[in-house]
N, C-alpha and C positions, 0 to 999 in steps of 0.2 A: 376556218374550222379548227378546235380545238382535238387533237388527233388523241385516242385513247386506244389502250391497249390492257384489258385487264387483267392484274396477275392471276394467279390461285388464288382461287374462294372469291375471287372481286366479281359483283353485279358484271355481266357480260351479254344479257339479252334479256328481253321484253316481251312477248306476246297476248293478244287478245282473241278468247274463245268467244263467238260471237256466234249469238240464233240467228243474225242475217249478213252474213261477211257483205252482200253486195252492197246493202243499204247503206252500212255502219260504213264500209270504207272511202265514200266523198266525203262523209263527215270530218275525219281526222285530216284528209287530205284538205282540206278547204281551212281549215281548225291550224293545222300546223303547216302548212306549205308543202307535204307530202307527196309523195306520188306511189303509188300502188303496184307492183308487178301484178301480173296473171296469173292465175291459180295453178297451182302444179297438180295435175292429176295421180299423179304417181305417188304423191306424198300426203294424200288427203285433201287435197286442195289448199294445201298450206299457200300461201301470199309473205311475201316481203313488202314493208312500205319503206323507201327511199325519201331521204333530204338530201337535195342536190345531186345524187344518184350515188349516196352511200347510205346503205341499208341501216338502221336504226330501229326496227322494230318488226313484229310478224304478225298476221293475223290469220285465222282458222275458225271451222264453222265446227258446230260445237259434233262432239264423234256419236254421243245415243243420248237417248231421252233424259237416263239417269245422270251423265256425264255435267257437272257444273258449265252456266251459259253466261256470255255474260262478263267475265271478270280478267283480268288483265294477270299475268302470270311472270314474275319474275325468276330469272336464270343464275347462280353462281358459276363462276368458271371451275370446273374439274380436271386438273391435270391429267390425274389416275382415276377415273369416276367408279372403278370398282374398287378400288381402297378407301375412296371417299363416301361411298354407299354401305362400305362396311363400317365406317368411323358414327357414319349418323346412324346406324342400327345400336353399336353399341354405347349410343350417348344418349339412346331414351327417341329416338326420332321414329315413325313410321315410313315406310317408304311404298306409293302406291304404283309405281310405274318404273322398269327400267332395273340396270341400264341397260338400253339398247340401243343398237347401231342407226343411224340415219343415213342408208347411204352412204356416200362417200361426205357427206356433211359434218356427222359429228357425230357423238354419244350423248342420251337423253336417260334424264331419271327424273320422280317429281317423289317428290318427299311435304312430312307434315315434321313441324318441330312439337315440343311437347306440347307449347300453349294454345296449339290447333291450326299456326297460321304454315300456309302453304306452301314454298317456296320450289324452283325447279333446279338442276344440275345439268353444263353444258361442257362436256370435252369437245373441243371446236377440232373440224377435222379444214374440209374449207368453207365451211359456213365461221366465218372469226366472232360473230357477234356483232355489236355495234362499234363503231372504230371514232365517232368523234362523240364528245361530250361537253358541255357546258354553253352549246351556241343555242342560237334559237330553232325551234324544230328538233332538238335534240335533247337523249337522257341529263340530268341535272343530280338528280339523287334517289336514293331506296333507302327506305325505315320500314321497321315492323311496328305497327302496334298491338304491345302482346300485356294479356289479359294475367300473363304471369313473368310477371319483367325478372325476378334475380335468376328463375329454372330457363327463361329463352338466354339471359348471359351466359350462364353456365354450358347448356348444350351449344349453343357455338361456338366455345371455347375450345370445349371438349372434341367438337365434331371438325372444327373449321383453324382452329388456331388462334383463332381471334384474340386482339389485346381490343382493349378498350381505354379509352378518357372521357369519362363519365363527369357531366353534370347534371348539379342535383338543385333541385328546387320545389316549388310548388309540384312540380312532377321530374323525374329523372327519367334522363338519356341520357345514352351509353352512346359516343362518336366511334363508329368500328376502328381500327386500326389494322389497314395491309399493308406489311412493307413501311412500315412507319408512316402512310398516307389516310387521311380519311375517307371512306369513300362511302359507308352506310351506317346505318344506326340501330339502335335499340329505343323505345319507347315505350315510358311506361303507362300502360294505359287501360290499367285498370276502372281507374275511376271516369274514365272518360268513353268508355264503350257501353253500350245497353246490354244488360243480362244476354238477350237474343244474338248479339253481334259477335261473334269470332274473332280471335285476332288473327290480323291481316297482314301481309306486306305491301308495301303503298311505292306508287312509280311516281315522279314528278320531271313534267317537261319544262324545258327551258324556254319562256317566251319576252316578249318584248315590254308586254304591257297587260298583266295580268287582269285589269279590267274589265279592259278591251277583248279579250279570249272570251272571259265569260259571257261577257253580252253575246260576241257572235255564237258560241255554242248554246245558248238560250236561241238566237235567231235560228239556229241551223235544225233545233228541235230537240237541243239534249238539254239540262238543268243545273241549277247552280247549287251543291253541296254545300262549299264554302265560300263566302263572301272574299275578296280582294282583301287579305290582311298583312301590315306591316309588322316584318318579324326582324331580328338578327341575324337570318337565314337567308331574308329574301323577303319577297312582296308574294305570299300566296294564297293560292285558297284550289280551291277542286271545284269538277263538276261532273255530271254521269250524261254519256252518251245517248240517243235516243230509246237506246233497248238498258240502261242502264246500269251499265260497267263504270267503273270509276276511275277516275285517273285526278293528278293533284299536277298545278302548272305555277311556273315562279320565277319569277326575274331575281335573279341570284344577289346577292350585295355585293357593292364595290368593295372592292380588298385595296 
């Protein structure tokens, strides 16, 4: 396993709000090689799912009627999450939850940036996040695609610190820079999302043979968003789970 530790502001965790945690979690587990802990009654039935018995991601059954179902949630690390909940207040962000304490686990906040997409905030107390990265069954990457690419650079600039190394082309991305490291992105995706669609942040898992994922998650009852495609990035494509959360998976390229 490739061991990670994320700094400040770096993607640090995962989760999926799900209408049926029981259904949806042999899915993933069969899908990625997963294993599922047992619902924690005390914390809302929050779930950890383990690769190889290091935690990598969480799952929860969605909290009210109103509450969004369904969609996979990404985490930034927060040193200070109440100076960092104040930075994204005064950089144009909305903040719908938080911060508050989990336990002896950690501090939680969930925020929207300006171009509507969602993102969560994690001060890790002893829950650390996820701790390996780049293998198979494990995180690989997080982009947004945002409907207002120069105002999402700008407010994570402003809010997060962020540098960027941006390419441009038929469409522009911004490579984040933490620590001098790449670790997530900016995309501009304007012209690539329907009127109706939101912009999003997108999770992608690390698999062996991105084909092969999707046919067995078509076998297993969930569908194929995107086809098996050959990038600079990786071999990827997405597909949505049987209740129809989305997740994006990718055998990363040889460096």
């Amino acid at each position: 396993m490739t061991a990670y530790d994320a700094p400040d502001t770096a993607p640090i965790w995962l989760d999926l709000m799900s209408s049926d945690p029981a259904t949806v979690a042999p899915f993933y587990c069969e899908l990625f090689g997963w294993e599922v802990e047992d619902p924690n009654p005390d914390l809302g039935n929050y779930q950890n799912f383990r690769r190889n018995g290091v935690r990598v991601a969480g799952l929860m059954p969605t909290m009210s009627p109103e509450a969004p179902a369904d969609v996979w949630t990404i985490y930034l690390r927060a040193d200070d999450i109440a100076a960092r909940v104040a930075a994204v207040k005064e950089a144009g962000g909305q903040v719908f939850i938080g911060p508050h304490q989990v336990a002896d686990l950690g501090h939680l906040a969930v925020l929207a940036d300006p171009a509507g997409a969602v993102i969560g905030l994690w001060q890790p107390g002893t829950h650390r996040g996820f701790l390996t990265r780049g293998e198979p069954g494990t995180p690989y990457w997080f982009d947004t695609l945002s409907k207002a690419y120069e105002s999402s650079k700008t407010f994570y600039s402003e809010a997060f610190g962020w540098e960027y190394d941006e390419l441009t082309g038929e469409m522009n991305y911004a490579q984040v820079l933490i620590g001098g490291e790449v670790l997530a992105g900016i995309m501009q995706a304007e012209s690539m999302l329907p009127p109706e669609s939101p912009s999003f942040w997108q999770s992608y898992i690390t698999v062996d043979d991105t084909a092969a994922v999707l046919d067995r998650a078509v076998e297993l009852g969930g569908a194929v968003t995107m086809s098996a495609t050959d990038t600079p990035y990786g071999i990827l494509g997405s597909l949505a789970d049987p209740f129809g959360a989305n997740i994006t998976v990718a055998v990363p390229p040889v460096r």
